[in-house]
C-alpha positions as CSV (number, residue, x, y, z in Angstrom):
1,X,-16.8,-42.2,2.8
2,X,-19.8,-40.1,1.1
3,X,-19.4,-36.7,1.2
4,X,-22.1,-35.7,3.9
5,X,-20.8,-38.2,6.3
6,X,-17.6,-36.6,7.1
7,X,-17.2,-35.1,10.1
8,X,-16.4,-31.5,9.5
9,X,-15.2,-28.2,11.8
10,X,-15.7,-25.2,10.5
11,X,-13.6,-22.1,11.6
12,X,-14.1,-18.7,10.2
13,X,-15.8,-15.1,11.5
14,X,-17.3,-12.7,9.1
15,X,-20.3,-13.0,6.6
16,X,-18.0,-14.5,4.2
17,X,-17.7,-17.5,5.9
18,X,-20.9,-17.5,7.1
19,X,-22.8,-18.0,3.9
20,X,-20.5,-20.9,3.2
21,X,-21.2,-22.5,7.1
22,X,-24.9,-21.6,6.6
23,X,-24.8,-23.9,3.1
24,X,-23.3,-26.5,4.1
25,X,-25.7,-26.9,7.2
26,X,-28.7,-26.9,4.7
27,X,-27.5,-29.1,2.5
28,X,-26.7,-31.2,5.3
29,X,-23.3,-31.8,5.4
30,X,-22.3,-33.1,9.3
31,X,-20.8,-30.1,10.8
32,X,-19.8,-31.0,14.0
33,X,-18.5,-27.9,15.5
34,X,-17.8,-24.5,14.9
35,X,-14.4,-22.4,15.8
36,X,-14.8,-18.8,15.7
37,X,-13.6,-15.4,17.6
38,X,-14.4,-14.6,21.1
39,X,-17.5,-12.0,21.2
40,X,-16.1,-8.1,21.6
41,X,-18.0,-5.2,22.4
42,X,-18.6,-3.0,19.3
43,X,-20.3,0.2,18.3
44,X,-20.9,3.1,20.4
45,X,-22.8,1.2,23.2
46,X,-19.6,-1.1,23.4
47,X,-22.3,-4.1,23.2
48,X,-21.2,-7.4,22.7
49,X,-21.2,-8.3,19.4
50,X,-21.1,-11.8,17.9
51,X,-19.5,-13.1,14.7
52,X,-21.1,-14.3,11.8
53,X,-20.3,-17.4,11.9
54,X,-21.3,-17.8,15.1
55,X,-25.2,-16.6,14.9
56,X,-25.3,-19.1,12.0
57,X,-23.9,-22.0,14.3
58,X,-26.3,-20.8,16.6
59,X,-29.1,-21.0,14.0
60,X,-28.6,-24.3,13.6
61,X,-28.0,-26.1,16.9
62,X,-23.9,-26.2,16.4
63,X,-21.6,-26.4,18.7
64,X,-19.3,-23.7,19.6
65,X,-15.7,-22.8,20.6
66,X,-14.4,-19.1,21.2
67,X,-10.6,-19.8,22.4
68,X,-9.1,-16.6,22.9
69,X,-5.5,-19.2,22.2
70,X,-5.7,-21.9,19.7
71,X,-3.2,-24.0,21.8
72,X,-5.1,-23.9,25.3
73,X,-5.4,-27.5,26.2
74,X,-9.0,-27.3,26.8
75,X,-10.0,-26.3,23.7
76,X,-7.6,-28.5,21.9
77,X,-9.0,-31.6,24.1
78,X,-12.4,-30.4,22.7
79,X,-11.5,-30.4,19.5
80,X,-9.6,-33.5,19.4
81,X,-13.3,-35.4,21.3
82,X,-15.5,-34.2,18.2
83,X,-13.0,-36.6,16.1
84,X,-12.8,-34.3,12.9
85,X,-12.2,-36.1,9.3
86,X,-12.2,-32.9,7.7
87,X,-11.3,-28.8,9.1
88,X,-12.8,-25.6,6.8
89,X,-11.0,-22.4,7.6
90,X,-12.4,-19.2,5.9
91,X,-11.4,-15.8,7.0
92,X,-9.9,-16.6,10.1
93,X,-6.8,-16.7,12.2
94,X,-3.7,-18.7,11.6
95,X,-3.9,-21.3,12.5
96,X,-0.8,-23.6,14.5
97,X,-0.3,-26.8,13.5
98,X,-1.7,-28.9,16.1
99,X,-5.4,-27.7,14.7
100,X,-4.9,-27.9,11.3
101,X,-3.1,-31.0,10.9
102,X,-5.5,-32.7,13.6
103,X,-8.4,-33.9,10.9
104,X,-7.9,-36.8,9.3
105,X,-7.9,-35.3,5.9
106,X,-6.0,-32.1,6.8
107,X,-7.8,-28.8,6.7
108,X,-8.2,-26.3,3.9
109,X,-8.5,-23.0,3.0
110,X,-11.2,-20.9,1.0
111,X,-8.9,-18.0,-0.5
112,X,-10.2,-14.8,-2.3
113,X,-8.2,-15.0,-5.2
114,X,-6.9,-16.9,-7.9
115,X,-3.3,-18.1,-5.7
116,X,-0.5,-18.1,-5.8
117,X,-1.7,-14.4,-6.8
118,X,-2.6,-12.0,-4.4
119,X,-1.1,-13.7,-1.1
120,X,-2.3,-12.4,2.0
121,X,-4.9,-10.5,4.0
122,X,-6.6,-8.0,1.1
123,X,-7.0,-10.1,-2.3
124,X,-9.7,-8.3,-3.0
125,X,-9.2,-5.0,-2.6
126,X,-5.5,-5.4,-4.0
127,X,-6.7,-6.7,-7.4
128,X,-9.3,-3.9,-8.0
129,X,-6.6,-1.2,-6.9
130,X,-4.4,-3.2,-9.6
131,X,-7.0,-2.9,-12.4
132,X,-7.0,-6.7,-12.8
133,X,-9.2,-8.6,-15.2
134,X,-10.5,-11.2,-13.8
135,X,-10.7,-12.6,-10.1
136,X,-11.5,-15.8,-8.4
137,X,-11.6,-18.3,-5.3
138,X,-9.1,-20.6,-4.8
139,X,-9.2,-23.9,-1.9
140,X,-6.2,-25.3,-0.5
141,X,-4.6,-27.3,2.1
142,X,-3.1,-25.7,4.8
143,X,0.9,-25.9,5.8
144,X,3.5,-24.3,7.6
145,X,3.4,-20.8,5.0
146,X,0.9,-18.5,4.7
147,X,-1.4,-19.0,1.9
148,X,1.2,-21.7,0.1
149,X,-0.4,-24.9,0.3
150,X,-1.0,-27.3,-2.2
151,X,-4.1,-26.0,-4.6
152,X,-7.0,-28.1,-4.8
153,X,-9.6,-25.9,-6.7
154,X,-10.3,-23.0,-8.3
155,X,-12.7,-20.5,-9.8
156,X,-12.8,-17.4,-11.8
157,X,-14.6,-14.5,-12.4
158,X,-14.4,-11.2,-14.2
159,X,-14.2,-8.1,-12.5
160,X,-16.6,-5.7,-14.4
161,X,-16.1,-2.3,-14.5
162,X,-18.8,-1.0,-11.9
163,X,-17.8,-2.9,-9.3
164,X,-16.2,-2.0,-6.1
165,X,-14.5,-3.9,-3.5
166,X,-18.1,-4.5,-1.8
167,X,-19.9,-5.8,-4.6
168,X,-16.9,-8.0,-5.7
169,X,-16.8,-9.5,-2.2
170,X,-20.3,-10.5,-2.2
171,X,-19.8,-11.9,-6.0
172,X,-17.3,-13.9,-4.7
173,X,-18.5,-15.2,-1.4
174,X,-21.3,-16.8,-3.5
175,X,-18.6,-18.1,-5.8
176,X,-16.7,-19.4,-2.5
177,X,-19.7,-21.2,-1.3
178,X,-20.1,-23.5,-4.5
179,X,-16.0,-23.8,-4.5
180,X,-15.9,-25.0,-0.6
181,X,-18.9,-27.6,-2.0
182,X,-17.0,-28.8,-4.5
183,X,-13.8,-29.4,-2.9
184,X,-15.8,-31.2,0.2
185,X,-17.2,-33.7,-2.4
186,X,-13.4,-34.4,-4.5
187,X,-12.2,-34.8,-1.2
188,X,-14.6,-37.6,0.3
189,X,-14.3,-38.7,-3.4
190,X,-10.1,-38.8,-3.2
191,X,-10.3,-38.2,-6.9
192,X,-8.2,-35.3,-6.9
193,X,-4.6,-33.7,-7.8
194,X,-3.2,-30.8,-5.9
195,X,-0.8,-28.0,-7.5
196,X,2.7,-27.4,-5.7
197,X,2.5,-23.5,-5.0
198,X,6.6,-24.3,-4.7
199,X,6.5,-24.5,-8.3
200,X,6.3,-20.4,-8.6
201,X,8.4,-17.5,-8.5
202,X,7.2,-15.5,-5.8
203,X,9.0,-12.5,-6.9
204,X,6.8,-12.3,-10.3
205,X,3.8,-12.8,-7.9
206,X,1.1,-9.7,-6.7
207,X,1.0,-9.4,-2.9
208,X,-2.0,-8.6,-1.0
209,X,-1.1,-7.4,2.2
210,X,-3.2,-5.7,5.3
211,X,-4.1,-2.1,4.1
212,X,-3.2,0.8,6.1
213,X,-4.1,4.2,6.4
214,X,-1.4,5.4,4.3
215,X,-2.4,3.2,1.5
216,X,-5.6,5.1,1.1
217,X,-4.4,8.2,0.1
218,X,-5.2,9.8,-3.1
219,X,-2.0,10.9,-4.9
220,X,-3.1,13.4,-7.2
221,X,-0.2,13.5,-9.6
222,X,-1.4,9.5,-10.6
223,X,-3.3,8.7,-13.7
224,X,-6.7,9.0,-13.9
225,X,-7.6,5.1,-14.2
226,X,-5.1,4.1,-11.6
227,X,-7.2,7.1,-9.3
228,X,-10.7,5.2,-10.3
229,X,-9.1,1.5,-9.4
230,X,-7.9,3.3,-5.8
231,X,-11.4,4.1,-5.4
232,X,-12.9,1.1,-6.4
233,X,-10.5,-1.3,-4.5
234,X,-11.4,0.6,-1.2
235,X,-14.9,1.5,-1.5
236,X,-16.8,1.1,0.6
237,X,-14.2,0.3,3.5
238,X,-11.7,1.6,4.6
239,X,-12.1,4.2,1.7
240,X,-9.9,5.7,-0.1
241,X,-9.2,9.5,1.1
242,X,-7.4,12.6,0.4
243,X,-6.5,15.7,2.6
244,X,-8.2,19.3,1.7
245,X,-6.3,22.5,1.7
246,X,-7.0,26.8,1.2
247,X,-3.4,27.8,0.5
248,X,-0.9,26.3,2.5
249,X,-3.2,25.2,5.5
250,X,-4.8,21.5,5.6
251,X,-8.6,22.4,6.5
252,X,-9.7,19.1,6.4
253,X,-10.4,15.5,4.8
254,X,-12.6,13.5,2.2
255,X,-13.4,10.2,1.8
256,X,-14.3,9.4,-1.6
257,X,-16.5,6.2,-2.7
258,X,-17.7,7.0,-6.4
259,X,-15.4,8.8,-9.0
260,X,-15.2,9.2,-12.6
261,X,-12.8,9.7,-14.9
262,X,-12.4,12.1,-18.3
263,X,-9.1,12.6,-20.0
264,X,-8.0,15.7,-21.3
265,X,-4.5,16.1,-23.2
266,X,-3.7,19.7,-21.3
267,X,-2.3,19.5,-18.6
268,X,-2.6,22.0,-15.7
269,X,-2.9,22.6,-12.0
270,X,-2.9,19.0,-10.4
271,X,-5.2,18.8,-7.2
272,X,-7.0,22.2,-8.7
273,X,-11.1,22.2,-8.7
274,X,-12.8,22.2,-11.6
275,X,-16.8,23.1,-10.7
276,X,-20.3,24.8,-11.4
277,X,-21.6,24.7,-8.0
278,X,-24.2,22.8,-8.6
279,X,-23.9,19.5,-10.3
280,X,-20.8,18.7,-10.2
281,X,-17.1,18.8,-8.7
282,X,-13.9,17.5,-10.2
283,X,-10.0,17.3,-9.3
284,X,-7.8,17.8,-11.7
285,X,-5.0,14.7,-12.0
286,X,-2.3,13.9,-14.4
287,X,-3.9,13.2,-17.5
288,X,-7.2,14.9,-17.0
289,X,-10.3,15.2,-14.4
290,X,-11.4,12.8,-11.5
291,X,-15.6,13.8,-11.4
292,X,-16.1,13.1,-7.5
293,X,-19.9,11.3,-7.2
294,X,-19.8,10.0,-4.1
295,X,-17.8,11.3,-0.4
296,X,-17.9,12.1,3.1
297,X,-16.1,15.1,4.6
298,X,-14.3,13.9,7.9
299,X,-17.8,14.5,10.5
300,X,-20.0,14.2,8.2
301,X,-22.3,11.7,6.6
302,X,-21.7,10.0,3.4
303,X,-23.8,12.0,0.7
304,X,-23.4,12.4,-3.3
305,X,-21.8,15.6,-4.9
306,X,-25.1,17.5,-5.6
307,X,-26.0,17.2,-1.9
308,X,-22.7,18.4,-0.7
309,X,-22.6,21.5,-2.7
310,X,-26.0,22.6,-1.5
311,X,-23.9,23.6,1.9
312,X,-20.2,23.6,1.2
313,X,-19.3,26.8,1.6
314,X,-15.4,26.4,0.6
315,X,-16.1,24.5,-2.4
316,X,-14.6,26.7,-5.0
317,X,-11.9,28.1,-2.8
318,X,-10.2,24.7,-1.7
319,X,-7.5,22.5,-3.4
320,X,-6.5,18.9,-3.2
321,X,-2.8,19.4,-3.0
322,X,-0.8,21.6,-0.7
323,X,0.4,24.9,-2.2
């Protein structure tokens, strides 16, 4: 069977997927049906808000399925009448195995990293923070484990110095959109050969687990590079963030977006300030000076340095570490 005529369900949510959906519709594969999350009130109105995905299905005429369970008969029964050959899942749920094993092909996955590396629900952020090389996409079928089936495809890409976990996600969902392309057509084609993610060690793998508050703290005493990768992995969300004191008292918070790093061989005073007042504002860690560029005090908007010290009173009298 050709490529194009396969019938395909797509399941996915954020913009991520959504470039990928909106591709394959103008390229004119036969999506026949879209999966995606129930709409959820968001923002300070508590409007409704749609996903992604789902404003691009609407673009194009698709039809849609919110299940709020992926085993309600209904939906399955709808599933089951659009006769799938072939299930996409890309930043979604899990997924049981009654709707992943119900195309005739199987379904796969669009992953955010070169697997088995970097498992799980923060790839990207997780191999910034790591002060990894390179990067990637990765398809594969879908099974019983978590990100552990069979690989089909993959593909690379360096993670340059400047970027943060925003720009890398956009660099890969482009990436991600050729890669889902690709496997669609070896697929039809049945010209391929799948890797055995059984074949690895998973205790000499990275993890990439959910990120928690707690994970996003600044720890002062660190190295200077592993500071700027913190940064970088979790800019621009959820941010990495550190606690501000005077003396012994905690007098507020900072997220931080944009840092800089110069080494210096003296060591003295972690979490001490190192400032003119004017141009610019550094925290002292273990092997030198983190230069902040970008941050938001908790309340306030996200500004760069200069514009914060035009109004912080406290700047030269505050410290990053409890005394």
């Amino acid at each position: 069977m050709e490529a194009k005529e396969l019938r395909i369900v797509f399941m996915g949510t954020p913009e991520f997927a959504a470039t990928s959906l909106r591709q394959l519709c103008v390229l004119g594969y036969n999506v026949v049906g879209v999966v995606t999350t129930p709409d959820r009130p968001a923002g300070r109105g508590q409007k409704m808000h749609e996903s992604d995905v789902k404003l691009v299905a609407k673009e194009f005429g698709l039809p849609i399925l919110q299940p709020e369970k992926l085993r309600d008969e209904e939906f399955l029964a709808t599933l089951r009448s659009w006769e799938p050959d072939l299930g996409i899942v890309i930043a979604f749920r899990m997924l049981p195995e009654v709707v992943w094993a119900m195309p005739r092909l199987g379904t796969f996955n669009l992953h955010a990293s070169l697997l088995p590396q970097y498992r799980g629900a923060a790839p990207i952020n997780w191999a910034i923070m790591n002060g990894e090389e390179y990067t990637g996409v990765t398809t594969f079928m879908l099974n019983h484990e978590i990100d552990k089936g069979d690989i089909l495809e993959q593909s690379s890409i360096r993670i340059e110095p400047q970027d943060n976990a925003g720009t890398l996600h956009d660099r890969l969902m482009v990436l991600g959109e050729e890669l889902v392309r690709y496997t669609i057509d070896k697929l039809a084609s049945g010209d391929f050969a799948c890797i055995d993610q059984g074949n690895f060690n998973d205790n000499e793998l990275m993890p990439a687990p959910k990120i928690f508050k707690d994970d996003c703290r600044i720890d002062w005493s660190s190295c200077g590079c592993d500071i700027v990768n913190k940064v970088r992995g979790l800019s621009p969300y959820p941010a990495a963030w550190t606690p501000i004191f005077i003396g012994d008292a905690e007098v507020g918070s900072m997220k931080l977006f944009e840092v800089r790093f110069e080494a210096e061989s003296k060591e003295c005073g972690v979490g001490s300030v190192v400032t003119d007042l004017k141009s610019y504002y550094g925290v002292r860690c273990k092997d030198g000076v983190i230069y902040l560029e970008s941050l938001q005090l908790a309340g306030k908007k996200r500004m760069s340095i200069k514009e914060l010290l035009l109004g912080w009173r406290d700047a030269a009298q505050v410290s990053f570490v409890e005394k």
